[in-house]
C-alpha positions in Angstrom: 128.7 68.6 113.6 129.9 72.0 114.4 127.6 74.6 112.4 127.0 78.9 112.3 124.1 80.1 110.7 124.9 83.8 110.1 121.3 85.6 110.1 117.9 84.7 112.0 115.4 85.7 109.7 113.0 83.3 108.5 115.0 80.9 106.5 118.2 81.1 108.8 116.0 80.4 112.3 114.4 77.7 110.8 117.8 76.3 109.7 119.6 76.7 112.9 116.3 74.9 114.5 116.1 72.2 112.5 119.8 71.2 112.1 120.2 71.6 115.9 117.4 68.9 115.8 118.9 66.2 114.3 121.9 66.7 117.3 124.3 69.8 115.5 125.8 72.0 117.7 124.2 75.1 116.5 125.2 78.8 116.7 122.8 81.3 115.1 124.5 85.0 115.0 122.8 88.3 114.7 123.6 91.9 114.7 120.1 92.9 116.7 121.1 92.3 120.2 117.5 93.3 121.4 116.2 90.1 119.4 119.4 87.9 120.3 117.9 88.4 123.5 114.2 87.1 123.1 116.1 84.4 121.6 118.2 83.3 124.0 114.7 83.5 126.4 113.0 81.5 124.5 111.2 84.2 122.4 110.7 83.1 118.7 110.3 86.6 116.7 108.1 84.7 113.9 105.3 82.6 113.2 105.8 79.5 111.7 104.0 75.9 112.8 105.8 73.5 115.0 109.1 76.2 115.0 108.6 77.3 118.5 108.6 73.4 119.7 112.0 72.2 118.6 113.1 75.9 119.5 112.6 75.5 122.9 113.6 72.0 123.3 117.4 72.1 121.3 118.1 75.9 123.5 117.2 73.6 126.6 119.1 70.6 125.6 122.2 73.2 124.7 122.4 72.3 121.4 121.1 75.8 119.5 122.3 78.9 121.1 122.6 82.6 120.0 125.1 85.3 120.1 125.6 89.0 118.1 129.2 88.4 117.4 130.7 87.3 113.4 133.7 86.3 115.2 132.1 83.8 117.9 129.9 82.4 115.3 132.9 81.5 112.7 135.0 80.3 115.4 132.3 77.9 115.8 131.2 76.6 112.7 132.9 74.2 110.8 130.1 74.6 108.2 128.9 78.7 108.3 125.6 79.1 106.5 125.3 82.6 105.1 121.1 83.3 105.9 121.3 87.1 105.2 118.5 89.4 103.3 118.7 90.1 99.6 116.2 92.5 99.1 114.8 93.8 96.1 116.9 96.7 94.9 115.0 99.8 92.8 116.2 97.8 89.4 114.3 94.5 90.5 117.5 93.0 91.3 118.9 91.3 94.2 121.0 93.7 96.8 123.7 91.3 97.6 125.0 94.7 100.3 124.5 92.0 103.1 125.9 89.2 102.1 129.0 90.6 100.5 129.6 92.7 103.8 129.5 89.2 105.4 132.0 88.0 103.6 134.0 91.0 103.4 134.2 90.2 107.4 134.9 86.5 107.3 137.7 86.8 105.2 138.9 89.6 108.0 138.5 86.6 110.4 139.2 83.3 109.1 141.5 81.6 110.8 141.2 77.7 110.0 139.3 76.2 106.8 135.7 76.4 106.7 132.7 75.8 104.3 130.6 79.2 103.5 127.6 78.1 102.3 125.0 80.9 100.6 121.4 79.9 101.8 119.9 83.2 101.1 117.8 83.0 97.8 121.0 84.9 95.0 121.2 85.6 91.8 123.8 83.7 89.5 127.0 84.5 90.1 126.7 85.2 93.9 129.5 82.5 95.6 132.0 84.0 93.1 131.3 87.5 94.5 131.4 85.7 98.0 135.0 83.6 97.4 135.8 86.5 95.9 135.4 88.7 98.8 136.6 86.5 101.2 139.9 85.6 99.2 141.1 89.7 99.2 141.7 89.6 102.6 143.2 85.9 103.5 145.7 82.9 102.0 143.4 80.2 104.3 141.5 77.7 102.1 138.0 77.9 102.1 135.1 76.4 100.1 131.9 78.8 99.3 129.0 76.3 98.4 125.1 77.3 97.1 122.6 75.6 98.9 119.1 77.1 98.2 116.2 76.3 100.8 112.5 75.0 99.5 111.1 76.2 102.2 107.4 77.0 102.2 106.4 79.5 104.8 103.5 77.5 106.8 105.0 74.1 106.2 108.9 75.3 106.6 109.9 73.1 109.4 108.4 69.6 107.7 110.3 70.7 104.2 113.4 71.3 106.3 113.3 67.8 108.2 111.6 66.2 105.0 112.8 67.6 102.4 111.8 66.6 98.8 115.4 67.6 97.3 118.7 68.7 98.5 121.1 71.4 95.9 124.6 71.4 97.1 126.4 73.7 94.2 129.8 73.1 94.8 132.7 71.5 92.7 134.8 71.0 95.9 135.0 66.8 97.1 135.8 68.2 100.6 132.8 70.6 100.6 130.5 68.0 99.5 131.9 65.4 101.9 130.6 67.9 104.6 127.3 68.8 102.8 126.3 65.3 102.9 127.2 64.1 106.0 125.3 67.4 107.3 122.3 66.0 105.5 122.6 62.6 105.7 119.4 62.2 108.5 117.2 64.3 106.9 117.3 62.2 103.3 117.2 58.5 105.7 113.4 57.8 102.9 115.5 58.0 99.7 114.9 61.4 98.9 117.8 63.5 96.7 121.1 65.0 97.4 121.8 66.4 93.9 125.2 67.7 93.4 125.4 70.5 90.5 128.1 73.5 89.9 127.3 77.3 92.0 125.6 78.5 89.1 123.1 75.9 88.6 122.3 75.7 92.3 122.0 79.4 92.4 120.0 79.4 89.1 117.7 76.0 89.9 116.0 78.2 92.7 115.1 81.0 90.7 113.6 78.8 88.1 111.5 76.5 90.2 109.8 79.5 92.1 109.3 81.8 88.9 107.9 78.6 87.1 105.6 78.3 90.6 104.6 81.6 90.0 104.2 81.2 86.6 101.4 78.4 86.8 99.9 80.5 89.3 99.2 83.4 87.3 98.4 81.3 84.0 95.7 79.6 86.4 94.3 82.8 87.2 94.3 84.2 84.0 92.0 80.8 82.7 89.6 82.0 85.7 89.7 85.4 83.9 88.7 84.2 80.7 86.2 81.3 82.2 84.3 84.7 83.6 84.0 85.7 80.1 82.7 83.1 78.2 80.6 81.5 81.0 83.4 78.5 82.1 83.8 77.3 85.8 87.5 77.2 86.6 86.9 74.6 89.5 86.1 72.3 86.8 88.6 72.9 84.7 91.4 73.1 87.2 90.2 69.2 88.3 90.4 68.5 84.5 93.7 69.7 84.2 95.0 68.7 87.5 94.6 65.1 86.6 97.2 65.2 84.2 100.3 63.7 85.5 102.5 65.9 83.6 100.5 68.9 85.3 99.7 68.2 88.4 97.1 69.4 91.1 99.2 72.1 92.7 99.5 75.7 92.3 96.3 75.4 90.4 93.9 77.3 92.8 93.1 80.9 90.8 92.9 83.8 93.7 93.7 87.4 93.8 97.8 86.9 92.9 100.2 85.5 94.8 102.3 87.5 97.4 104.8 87.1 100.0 108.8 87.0 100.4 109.8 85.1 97.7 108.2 85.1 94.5 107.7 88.6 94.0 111.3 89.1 94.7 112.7 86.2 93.0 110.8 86.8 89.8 111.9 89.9 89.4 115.6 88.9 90.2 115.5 86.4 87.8 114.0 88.7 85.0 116.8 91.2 85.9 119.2 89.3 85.8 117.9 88.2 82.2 118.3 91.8 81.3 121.8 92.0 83.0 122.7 88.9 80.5 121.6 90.4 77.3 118.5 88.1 78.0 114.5 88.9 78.2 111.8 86.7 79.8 109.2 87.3 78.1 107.2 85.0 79.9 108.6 86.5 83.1 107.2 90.0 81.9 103.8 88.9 81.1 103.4 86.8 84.9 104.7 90.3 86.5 102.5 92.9 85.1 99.4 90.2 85.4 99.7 89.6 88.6 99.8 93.1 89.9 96.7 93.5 88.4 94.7 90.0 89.6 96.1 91.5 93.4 93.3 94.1 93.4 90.8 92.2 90.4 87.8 92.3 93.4 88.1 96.2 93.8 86.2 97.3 90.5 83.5 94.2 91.3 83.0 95.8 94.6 82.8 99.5 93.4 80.4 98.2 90.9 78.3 96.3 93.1 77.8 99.6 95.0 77.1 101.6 92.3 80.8 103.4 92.0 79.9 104.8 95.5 81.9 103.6 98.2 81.9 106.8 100.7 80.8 106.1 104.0 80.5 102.1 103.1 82.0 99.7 105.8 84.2 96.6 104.4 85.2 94.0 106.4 88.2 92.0 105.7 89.4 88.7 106.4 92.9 87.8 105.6 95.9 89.9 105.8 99.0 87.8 105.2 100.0 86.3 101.7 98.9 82.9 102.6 97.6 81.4 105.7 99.5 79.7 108.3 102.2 83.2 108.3 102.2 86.2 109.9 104.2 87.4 106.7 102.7 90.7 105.1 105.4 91.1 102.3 103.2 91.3 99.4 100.1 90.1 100.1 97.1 91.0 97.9 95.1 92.0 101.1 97.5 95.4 101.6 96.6 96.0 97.6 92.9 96.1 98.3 92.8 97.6 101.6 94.9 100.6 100.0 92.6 100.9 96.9 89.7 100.9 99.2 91.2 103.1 101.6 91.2 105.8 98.1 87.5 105.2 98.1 86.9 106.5 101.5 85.8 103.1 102.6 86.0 102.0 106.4 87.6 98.7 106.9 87.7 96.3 109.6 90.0 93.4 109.3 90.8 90.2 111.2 93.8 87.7 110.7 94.9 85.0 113.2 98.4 86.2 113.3 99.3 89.2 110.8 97.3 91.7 112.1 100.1 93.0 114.5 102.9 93.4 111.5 99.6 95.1 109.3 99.3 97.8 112.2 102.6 98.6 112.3 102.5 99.3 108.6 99.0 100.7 108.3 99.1 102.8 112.0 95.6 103.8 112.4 94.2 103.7 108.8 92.1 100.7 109.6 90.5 98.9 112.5 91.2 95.4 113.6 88.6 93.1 115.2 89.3 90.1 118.4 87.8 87.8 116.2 86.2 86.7 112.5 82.6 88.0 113.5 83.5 90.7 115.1 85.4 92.2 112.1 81.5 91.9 110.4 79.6 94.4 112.9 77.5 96.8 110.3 79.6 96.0 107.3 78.4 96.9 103.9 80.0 94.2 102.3 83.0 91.0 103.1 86.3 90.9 101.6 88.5 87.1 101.7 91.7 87.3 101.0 93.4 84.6 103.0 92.3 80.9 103.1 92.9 80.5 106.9 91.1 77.3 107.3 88.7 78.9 110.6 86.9 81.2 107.2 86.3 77.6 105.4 82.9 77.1 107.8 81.7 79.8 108.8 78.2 80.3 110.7 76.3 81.8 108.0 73.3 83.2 110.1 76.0 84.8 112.7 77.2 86.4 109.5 74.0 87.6 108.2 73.1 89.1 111.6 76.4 90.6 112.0 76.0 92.4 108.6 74.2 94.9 107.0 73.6 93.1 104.0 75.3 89.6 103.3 77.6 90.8 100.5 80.5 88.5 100.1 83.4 89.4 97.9 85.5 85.8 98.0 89.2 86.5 96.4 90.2 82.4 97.1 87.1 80.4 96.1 86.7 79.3 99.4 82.3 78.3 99.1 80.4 75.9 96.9 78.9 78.4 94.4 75.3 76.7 94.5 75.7 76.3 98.6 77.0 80.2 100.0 74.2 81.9 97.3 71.6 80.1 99.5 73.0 81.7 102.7 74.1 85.4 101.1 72.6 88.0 99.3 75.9 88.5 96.9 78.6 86.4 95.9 81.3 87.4 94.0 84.8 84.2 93.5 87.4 84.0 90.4 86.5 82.7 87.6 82.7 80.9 88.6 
């Protein structure tokens, strides 16, 4: 099949990838020419597992090219997927500005029947706006369909070829004709296509990651409390894990969750409450708790040091939201390094692959290090806040020389309690 993607950020490139994969003839369109470039070289502009293989080998086989023009890219496509940033506007809603000037254009353009399908992460109520937009300028039929991605940054490109669901919003036979014949190979094991209305597809991604985020924060606040009255979280997380009804994921307490999509999407969602005479209260509570859990290790570290931190070195490992991305967009680590940077602390940091995107945003305020040990040299004390798997083992006796005291502030549980206070003078996890 003929198909556009119409944006190469993170969820469109891995889109146009993966459905060039599986033999589409793919078009991805973007307005940056310098980056339509790298593309078209070979140049993946993110870091995402496994995304640079199939990249190169469907721009080699022909199969997934690039250009900068709307036009090209809808003359293309029978099916046009709309990948475009909704941002989070000063309200906590979704800014819709790109994807409405999208469709503004397409309906400047259409010439022949095509299927607009919204893949970018919108607010209920969106393919109205977009038919609607579209429509004022042009008689031709079109059908605008809601399609939300489950993609999980780290793991996109399995999720995409493997995914554990399809949405297709649409109430259009023709449109979903296309939709499943589009997705047909990547569903061969049985999984779901579910068929729904626009605002149900639009609404069903907004619920699952808010409740994701919810379960998050409800985990941390049981390591909270387990602090307080002498409980260890890791057991009851395996207690509760066990239950079928709960599950074992999304159970790990840490310093908050971050990244590009459930900070954003909860607060969408919660607006959007607002916007319908609605409030989340539950929504409210997992907001303001998890910007505090983000910086829960800074008061434990001033405390451990006496409430003096001047002159003190910290070194940090972690900088993206999760591991396996090179995606700063909310991570906890930025929270802590900025509070600490209040302090007058000195901070050295290592990540495998966000340290570039954290210097751009940072500039000189902190140092970065080759490597995990290096980041260590005469530090007063070491902060985790990514579970990159290469922190999991470390050499404890490299670390202890490295240091100037083994002081180890762990935001993601990462050590046996009983096993790392053998090897450290201080040890400091959630909720043990």
């Amino acid at each position: 099949m003929k198909v556009s993607v119409i944006g190469t950020g993170y969820v469109g490139l891995v889109t146009g990838t993966c459905l060039a994969e599986t033999g589409n003839e793919v078009v991805c369109v973007d307005i940056d020419q310098a980056k339509v470039d790298k593309m078209k070289n070979g140049v993946v502009p993110i870091y995402e597992p496994h995304l640079d293989v199939l990249f190169e080998r469907n721009i080699n086989a022909g199969r997934l090219q690039f250009s900068t023009s709307l036009e090209e890219g809808l003359d293309h496509g029978d099916i046009v997927f709309l990948a475009l940033p909704t941002p989070e506007d000063e309200d906590g809603s979704a800014d819709l500005k790109y994807i409405l000037g999208v469709a503004d254009n397409i309906g400047k353009l259409l010439t022949e029947y095509k299927v607009i399908v919204d893949k970018s992460t919108v607010p209920v109520g969106t393919s109205e706006k977009v038919r609607e937009a579209i429509a004022k300028h042009t008689s031709i039929d079109f059908d605008v369909v809601s399609n939300p991605e489950f993609l999980r940054e780290g793991f996109a490109v399995d999720d995409f070829l493997k995914p554990e669901r399809i949405v297709i919003g649409t109430e259009s036979e023709k449109a979903i004709n296309l939709m499943k014949k589009l997705y047909q190979p990547y569903v061969r094991s049985g999984n779901p296509i579910i068929v729904m209305d626009e605002k149900s597809a639009e609404l069903t991604k907004y619920a699952a990651n808010s409740f994701l985020a919810t379960k998050i924060t409800f985990m941390n606040e049981i390591a909270n409390f387990c602090e307080k009255v002498g409980a260890d979280v890791d057991k009851v997380r395996i207690g509760m894990g066990t239950d079928s009804r709960i599950g074992k994921r999304f159970l790990f307490p840490g310093i908050g969750y971050g990244g590009s999509c459930f900070p954003k999407d909860v607060k969408a969602l919660h607006k959007s409450g607002e916007d319908a005479g609605y409030k989340f209260k539950i929504l409210d509570a997992v907001i303001e708790t998890n910007a505090t859990q983000k910086t829960i290790l800074v008061p434990r570290i001033k405390n451990y040091f006496d409430n003096n931190l001047t002159g003190k070195k910290i070194a940090v490992w972690g900088l993206a939201f999760k591991p396996e991305t090179d995606d700063i967009r909310e991570a906890p680590a930025l929270e802590i390094i900025n509070e600490l940077l209040n302090e007058n602390v000195s901070i050295t940091a290592f990540d495998p692959e966000a340290m570039p995107n954290v210097e751009r945003k940072l500039g000189g305020k902190i140092s970065f290090a080759k490597d995990m040990y290096s980041a260590l040299e005469n530090a007063d004390a070491l902060v985790i806040c990514t579970e990159w798997s290469i922190f999991r083992t470390p050499n404890f006796e490299k670390l202890k020389s490295m240091m100037k005291d083994a002081v180890v502030f762990d935001g993601r549980n990462l050590y046996d309690i009983e096993e790392v206070s053998k090897e450290v003078t201080h040890y400091s996890s959630i909720g043990r």
